[in-house]
C-alpha positions in Angstrom: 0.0 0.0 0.0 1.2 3.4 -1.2 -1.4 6.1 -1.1 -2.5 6.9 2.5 -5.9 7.4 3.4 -5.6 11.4 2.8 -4.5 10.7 -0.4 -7.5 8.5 -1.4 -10.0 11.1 -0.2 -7.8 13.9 -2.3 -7.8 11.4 -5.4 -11.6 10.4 -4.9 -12.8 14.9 -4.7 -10.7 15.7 -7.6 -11.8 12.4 -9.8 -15.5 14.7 -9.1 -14.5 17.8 -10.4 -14.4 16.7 -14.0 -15.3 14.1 -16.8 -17.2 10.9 -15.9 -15.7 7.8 -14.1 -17.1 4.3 -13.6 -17.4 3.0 -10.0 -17.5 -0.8 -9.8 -18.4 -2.4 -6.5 -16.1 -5.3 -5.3 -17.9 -7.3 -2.7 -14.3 -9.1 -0.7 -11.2 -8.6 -1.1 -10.0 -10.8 -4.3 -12.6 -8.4 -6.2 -11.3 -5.5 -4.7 -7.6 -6.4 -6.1 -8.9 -7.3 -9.1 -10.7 -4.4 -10.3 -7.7 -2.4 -9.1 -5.9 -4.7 -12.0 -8.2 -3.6 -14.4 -7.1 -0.2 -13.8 -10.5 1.7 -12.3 -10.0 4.9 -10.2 -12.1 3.7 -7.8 -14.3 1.6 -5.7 -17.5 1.3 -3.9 -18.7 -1.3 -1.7 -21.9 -3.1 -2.4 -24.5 -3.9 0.5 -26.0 -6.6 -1.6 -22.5 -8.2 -2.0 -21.0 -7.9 0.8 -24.5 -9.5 2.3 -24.6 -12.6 -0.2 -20.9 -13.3 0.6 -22.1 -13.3 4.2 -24.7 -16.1 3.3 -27.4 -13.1 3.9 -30.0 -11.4 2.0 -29.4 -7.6 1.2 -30.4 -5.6 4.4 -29.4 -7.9 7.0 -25.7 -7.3 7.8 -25.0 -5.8 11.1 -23.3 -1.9 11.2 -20.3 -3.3 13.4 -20.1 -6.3 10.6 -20.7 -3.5 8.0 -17.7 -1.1 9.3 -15.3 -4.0 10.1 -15.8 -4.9 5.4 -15.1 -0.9 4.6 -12.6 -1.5 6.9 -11.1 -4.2 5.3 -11.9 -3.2 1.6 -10.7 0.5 2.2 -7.2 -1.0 2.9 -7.4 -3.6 0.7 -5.9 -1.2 -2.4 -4.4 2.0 -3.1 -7.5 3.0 -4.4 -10.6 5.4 -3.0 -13.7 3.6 -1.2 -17.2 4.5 -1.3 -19.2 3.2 1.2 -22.5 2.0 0.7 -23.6 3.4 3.7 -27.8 2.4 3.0 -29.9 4.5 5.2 -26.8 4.9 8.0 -28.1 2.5 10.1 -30.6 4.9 12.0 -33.4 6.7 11.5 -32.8 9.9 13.9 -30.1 12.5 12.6 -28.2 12.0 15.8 -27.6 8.5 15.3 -27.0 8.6 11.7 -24.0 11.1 12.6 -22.6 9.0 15.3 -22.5 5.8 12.7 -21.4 8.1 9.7 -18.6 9.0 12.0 -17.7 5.5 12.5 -17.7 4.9 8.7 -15.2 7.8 8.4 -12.7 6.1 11.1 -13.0 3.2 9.1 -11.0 4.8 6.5 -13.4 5.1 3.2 -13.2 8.2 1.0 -16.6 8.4 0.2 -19.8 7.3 1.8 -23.3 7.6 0.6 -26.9 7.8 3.0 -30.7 6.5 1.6 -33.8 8.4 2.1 -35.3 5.2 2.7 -35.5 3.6 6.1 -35.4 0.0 4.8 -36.3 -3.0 6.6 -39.4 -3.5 3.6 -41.1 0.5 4.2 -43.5 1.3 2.4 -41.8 4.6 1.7 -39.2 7.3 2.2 -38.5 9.2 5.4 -40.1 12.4 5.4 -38.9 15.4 3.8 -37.8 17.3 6.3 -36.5 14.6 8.5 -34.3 13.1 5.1 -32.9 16.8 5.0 -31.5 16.9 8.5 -30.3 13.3 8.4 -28.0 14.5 5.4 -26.9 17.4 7.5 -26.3 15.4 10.6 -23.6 13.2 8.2 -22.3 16.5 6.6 -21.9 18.0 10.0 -19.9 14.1 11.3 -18.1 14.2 8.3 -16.7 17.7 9.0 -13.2 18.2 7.5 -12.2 15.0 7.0 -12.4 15.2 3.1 -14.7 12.4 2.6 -17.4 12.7 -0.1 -20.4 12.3 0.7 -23.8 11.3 -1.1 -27.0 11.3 -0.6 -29.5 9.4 -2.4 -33.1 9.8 -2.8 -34.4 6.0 -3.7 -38.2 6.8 -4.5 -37.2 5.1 -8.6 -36.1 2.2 -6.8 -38.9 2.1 -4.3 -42.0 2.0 -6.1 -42.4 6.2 -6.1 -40.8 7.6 -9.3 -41.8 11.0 -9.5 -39.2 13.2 -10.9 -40.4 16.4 -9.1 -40.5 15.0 -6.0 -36.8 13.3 -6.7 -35.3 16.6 -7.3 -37.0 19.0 -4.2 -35.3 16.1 -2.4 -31.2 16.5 -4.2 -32.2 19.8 -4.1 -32.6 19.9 -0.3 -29.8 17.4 0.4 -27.0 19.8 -1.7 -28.0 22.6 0.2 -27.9 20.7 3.7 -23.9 19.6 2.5 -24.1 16.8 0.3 -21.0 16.7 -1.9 -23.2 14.3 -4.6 -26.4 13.6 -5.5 -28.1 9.9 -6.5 -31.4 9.0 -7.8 -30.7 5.1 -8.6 -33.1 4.0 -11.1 -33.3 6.2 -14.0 -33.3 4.7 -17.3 -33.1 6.5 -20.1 -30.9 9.9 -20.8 -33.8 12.7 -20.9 -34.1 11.9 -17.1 -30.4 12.1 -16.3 -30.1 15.2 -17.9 -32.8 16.6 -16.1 -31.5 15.3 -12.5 -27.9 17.0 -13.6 -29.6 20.1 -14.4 -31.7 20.2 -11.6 -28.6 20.0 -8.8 -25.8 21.6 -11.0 -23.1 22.3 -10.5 -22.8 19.6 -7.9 -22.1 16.6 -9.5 -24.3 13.4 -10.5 -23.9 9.8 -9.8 -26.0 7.0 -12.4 -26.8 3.5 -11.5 -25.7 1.7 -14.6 -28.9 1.5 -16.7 -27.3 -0.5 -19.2 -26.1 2.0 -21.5 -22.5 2.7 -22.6 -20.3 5.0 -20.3 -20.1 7.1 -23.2 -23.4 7.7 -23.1 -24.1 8.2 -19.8 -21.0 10.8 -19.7 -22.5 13.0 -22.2 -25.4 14.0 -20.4 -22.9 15.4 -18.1 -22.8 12.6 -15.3 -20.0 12.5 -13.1 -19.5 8.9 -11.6 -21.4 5.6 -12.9 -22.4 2.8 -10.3 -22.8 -0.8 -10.6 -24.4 -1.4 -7.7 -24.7 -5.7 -6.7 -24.3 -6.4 -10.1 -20.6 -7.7 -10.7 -21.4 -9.5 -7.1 -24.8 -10.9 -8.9 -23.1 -11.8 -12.3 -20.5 -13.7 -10.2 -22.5 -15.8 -8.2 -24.8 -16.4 -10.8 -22.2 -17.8 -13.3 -21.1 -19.8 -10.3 -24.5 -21.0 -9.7 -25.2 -22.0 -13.0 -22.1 -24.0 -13.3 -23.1 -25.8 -10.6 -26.3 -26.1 -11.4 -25.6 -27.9 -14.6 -23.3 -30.4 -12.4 -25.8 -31.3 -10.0 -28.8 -31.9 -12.2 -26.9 -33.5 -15.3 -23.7 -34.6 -14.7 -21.9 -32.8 -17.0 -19.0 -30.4 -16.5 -19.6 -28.0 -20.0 -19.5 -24.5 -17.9 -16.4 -25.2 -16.4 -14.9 -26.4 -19.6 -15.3 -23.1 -21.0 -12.5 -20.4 -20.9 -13.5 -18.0 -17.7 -10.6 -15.1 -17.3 -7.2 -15.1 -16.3 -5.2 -16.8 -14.3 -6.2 -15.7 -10.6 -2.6 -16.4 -9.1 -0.8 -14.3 -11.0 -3.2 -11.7 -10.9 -3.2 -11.5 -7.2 0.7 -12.6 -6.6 1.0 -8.7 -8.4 -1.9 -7.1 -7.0 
């Protein structure tokens, strides 16, 4: 390890101030080192993931189990973390702060907070108390460079209404956040219209499928992936196995899959 953790939070700002980025979420170590291989800029844990690697479905991972994977993933490379932070594991602003703070200690550049409270809601905290959460991680986050997000999740959650989505980005730039995220839209006309809506902050995008190309010209900053390298995984995994246990044959695995892993990690 080279770059301290100061350095990873510089790196991580300045990859925000221009251009677009793609932010792949590793979901353990070996995927960590690997992406780094690849030669991305930076990384961002994946609740989902982490969660399935844990035997688990997303949303039921502890915050101490949580802080002890940034931990781990954060000094796993010389690259920038983002944490996926989900709702901050609290609903009150005071709480959200004390845990945000933990995240920080942990040693992640970046770290993004939900409007929704999880645990199957039927639907986002309320306006004003999504607002002062945000604040209450800008204000635990305090000048130790890391980037904070905050994400409004009503295109995710069964509320898609674009007005609503931007009073709340809106609301959360003003109360500090350093980037805004509505996961969830799909085509470019939205995007553009979130990006013009909080400008000049800048805009992450949940990977919708199109090319990064695409996505950067409607003036996106960073690109997610969210669970899907960790779903993609586990599903070719699954398949493979699939195929052994219910007819004997070995044709998956037969197939050419990547490089070799030792190598790639003996230099990682």
């Amino acid at each position: 390890m080279s770059q301290t953790t100061t350095q990873k939070r510089e790196t991580f700002r300045k990859l925000h101030e221009s251009g677009c980025f793609v932010l792949p979420n590793p979901w353990d170590v070996g995927s960590a080192k690997m992406l780094q291989h690849l030669g991305f800029k930076a990384l961002a844990s994946t609740s989902a993931g982490m969660a399935w690697a844990l035997g688990r479905a997303d949303g039921q991972v502890s915050l101490d189990e949580v802080l002890l994977h940034l931990s781990t993933l954060a000094h796993a490379t010389d690259l920038p973390l983002n944490a996926d932070f989900e709702n901050g594991f609290a609903d009150a602003p005071a709480d959200v702060a004390r845990n945000v703070g933990l995240a920080v200690d942990a040693g992640v550049s970046g770290l993004s907070v939900e409007d929704y409270p999880g645990a199957g809601a039927a639907g986002l905290y309320d306006f004003s108390l999504a607002v002062e959460r945000v604040a209450a991680a800008r204000e635990a986050i305090g000048n130790a460079g890391v980037v904070l997000t905050a994400r409004s999740e009503g295109f995710i959650r069964g509320a898609p209404d674009m007005d609503e989505t931007i009073r709340r980005l809106r609301a959360y730039a003003d109360a500090g956040a350093d980037c805004l995220y509505a996961p969830g839209l799909r085509d470019e006309a939205q995007m553009r219209q979130v990006i013009g809506a909080v400008a000049p902050k800048p805009v992450n995008i949940l990977s919708p499928g199109l090319p990064v190309a695409t996505v950067a010209a409607t003036g996106a900053r960073r690109i997610s992936l969210g669970g899907a390298l960790a779903r993609y995984a586990y599903g070719a995994a699954y398949a493979a196995a699939a195929e052994i246990a219910k007819e004997g044959v070995f044709v998956t695995l037969g197939k050419p899959a990547g490089p070799p892993l030792n190598p790639l990690f003996a230099t990682a």
